[in-house]
N, CA and C atoms as an extended XYZ file, in Angstrom:
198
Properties=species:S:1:pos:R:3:atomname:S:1:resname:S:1:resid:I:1 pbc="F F F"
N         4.377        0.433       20.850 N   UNK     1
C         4.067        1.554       19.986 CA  UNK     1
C         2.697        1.361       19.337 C   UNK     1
N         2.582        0.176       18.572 N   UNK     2
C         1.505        0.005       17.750 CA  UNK     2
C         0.540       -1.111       18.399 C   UNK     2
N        -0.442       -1.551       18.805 N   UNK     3
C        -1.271       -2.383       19.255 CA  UNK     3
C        -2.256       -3.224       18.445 C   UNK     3
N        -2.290       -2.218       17.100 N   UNK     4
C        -2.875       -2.818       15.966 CA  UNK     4
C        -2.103       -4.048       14.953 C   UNK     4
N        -2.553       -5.417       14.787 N   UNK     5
C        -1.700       -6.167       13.952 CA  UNK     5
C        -1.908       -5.774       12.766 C   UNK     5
N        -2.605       -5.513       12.478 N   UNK     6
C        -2.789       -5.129       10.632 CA  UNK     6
C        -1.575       -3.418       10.223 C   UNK     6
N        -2.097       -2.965       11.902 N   UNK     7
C        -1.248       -1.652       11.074 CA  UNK     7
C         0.156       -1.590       10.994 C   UNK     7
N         0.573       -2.749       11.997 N   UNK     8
C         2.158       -3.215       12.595 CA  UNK     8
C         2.566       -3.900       11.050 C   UNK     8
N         1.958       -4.657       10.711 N   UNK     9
C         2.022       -5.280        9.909 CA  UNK     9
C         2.711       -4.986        8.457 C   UNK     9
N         1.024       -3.434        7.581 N   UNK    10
C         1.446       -2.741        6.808 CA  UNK    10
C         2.284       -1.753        7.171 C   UNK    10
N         2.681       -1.432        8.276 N   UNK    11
C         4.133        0.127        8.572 CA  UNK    11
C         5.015       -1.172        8.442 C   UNK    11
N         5.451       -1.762        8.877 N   UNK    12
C         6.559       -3.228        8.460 CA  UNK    12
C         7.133       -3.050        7.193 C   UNK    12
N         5.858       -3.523        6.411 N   UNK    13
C         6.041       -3.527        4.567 CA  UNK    13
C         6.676       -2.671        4.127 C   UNK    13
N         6.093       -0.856        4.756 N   UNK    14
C         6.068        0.605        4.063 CA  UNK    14
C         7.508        0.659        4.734 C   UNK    14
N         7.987        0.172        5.855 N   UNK    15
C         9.725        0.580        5.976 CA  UNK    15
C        10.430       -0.691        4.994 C   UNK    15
N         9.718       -1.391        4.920 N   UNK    16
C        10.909       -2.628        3.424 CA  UNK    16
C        10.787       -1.732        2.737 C   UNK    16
N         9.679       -0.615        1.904 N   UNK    17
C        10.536        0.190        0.899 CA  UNK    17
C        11.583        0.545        0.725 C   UNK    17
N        12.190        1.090       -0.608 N   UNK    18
C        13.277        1.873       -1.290 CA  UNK    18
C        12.596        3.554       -0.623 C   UNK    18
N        13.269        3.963       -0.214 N   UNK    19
C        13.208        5.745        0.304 CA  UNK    19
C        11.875        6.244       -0.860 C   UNK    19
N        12.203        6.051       -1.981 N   UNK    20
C        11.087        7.004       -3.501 CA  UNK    20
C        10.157        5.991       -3.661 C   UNK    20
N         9.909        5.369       -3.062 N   UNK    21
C         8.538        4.273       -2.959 CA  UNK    21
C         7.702        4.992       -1.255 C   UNK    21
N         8.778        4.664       -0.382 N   UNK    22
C         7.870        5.624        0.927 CA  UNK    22
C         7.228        6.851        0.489 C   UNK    22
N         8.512        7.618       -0.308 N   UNK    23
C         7.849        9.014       -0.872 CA  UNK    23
C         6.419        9.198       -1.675 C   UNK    23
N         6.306        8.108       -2.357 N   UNK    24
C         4.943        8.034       -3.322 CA  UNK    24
C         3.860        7.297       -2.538 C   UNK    24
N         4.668        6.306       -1.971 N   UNK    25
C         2.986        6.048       -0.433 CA  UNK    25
C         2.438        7.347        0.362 C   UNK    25
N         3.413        8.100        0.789 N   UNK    26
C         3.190        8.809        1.509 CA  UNK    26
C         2.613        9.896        0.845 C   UNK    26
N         2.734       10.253       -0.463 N   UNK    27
C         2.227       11.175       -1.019 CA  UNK    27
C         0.465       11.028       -1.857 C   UNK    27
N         0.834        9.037       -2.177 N   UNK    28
C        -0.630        8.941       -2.326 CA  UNK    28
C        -1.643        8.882       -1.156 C   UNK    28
N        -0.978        8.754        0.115 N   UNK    29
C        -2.270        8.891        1.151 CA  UNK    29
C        -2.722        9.776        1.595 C   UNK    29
N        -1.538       10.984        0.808 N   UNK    30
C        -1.903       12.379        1.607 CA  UNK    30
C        -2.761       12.735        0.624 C   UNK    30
N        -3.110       12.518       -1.062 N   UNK    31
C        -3.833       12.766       -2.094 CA  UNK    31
C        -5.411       12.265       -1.574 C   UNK    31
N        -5.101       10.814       -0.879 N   UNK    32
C        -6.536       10.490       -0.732 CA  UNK    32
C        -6.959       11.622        0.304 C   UNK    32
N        -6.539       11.590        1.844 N   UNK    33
C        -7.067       12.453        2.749 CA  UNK    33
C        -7.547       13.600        2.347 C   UNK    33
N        -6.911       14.649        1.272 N   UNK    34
C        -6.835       15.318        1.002 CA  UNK    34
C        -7.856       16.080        0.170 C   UNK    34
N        -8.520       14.521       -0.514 N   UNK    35
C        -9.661       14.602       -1.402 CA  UNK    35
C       -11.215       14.979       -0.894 C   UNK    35
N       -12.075       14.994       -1.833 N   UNK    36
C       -12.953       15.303       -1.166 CA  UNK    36
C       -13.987       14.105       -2.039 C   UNK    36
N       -13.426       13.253       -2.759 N   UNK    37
C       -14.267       12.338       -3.726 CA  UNK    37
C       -13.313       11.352       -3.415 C   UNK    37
N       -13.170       10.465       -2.275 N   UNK    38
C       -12.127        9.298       -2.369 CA  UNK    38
C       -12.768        7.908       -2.940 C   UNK    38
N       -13.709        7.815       -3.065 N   UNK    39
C       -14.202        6.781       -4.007 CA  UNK    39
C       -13.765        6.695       -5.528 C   UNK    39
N       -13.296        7.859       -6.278 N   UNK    40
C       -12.129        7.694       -7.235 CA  UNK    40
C       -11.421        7.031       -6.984 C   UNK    40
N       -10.123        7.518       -5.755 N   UNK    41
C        -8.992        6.829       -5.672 CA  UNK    41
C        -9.012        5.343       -5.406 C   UNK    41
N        -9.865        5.435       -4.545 N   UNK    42
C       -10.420        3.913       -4.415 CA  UNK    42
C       -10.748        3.399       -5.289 C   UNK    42
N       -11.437        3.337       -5.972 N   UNK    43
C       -11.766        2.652       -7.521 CA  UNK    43
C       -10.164        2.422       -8.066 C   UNK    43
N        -9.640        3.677       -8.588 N   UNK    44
C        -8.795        3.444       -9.692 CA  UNK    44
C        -7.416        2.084       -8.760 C   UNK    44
N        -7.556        2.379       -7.012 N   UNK    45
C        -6.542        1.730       -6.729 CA  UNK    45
C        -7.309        0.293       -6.828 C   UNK    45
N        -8.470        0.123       -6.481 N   UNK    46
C        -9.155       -1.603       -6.510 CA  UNK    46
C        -8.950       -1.976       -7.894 C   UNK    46
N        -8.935       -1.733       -9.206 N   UNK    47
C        -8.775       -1.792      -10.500 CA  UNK    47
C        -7.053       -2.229      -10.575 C   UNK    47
N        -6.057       -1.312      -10.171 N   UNK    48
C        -4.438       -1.480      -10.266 CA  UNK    48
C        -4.348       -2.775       -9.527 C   UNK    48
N        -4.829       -3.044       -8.410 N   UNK    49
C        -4.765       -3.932       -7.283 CA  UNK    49
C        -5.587       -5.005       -7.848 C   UNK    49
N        -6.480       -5.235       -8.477 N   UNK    50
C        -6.923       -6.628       -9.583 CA  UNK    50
C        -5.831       -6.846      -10.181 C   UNK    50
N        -5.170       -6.231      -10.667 N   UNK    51
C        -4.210       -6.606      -12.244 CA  UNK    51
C        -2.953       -7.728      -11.589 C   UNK    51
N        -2.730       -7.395      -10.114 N   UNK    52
C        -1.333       -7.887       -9.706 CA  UNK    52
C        -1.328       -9.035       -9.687 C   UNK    52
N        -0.798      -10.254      -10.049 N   UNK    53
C        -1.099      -11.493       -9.652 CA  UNK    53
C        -0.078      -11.548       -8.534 C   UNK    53
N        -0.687      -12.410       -7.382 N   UNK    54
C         0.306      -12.843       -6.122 CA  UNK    54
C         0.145      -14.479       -6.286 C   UNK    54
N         1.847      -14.816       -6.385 N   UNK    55
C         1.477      -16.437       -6.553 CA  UNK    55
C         2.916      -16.456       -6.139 C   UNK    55
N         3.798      -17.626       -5.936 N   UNK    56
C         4.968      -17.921       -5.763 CA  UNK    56
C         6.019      -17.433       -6.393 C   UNK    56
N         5.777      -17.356       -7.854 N   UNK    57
C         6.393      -16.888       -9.014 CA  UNK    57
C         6.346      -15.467       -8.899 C   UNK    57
N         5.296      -15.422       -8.937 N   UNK    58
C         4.827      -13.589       -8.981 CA  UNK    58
C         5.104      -12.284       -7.873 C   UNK    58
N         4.576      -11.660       -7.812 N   UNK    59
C         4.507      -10.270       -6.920 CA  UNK    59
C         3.905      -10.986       -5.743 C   UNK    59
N         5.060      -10.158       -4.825 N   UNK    60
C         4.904      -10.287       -3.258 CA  UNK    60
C         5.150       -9.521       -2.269 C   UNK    60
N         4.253       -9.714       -1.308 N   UNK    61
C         4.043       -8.665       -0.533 CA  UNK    61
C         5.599       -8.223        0.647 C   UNK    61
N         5.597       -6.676        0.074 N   UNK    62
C         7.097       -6.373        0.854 CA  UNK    62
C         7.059       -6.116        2.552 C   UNK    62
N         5.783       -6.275        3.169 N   UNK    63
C         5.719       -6.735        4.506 CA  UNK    63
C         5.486       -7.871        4.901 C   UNK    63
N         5.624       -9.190        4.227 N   UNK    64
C         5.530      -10.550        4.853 CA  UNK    64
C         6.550      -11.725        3.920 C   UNK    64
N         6.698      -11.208        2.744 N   UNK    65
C         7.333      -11.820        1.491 CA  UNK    65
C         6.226      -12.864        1.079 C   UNK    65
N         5.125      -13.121        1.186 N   UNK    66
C         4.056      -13.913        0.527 CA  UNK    66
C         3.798      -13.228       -0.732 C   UNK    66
């Protein structure tokens, strides 16, 4: 199906969601496409995406469990 590892990878993660987590991925990517200034979204998501700490203890990724 997919030939890409990165994209096999993140669709992996996006089906470990809860159903209303797919719903809000899917709705924020349709916001970006959709845009006509995606360097906002980008910003505000590189800013949310600083804050997370990933460590053993912490937040981990729901397509690999790291």
């Amino acid at each position: 199906m997919i030939n890409d590892n990165n994209i096999t990878v993140l669709f992996n993660g996006f089906l470990q969601l809860p159903n209303l987590e797919k719903l809000k991925m899917v709705n924020a990517i349709n916001e970006y496409f959709d845009s006509n200034d995606r360097e906002v979204i980008r910003k505000e998501n590189d800013e949310k995406f600083s804050e997370i700490t990933f460590s053993n203890e912490g937040t981990k990724c729901v397509a690999c469990g790291r």
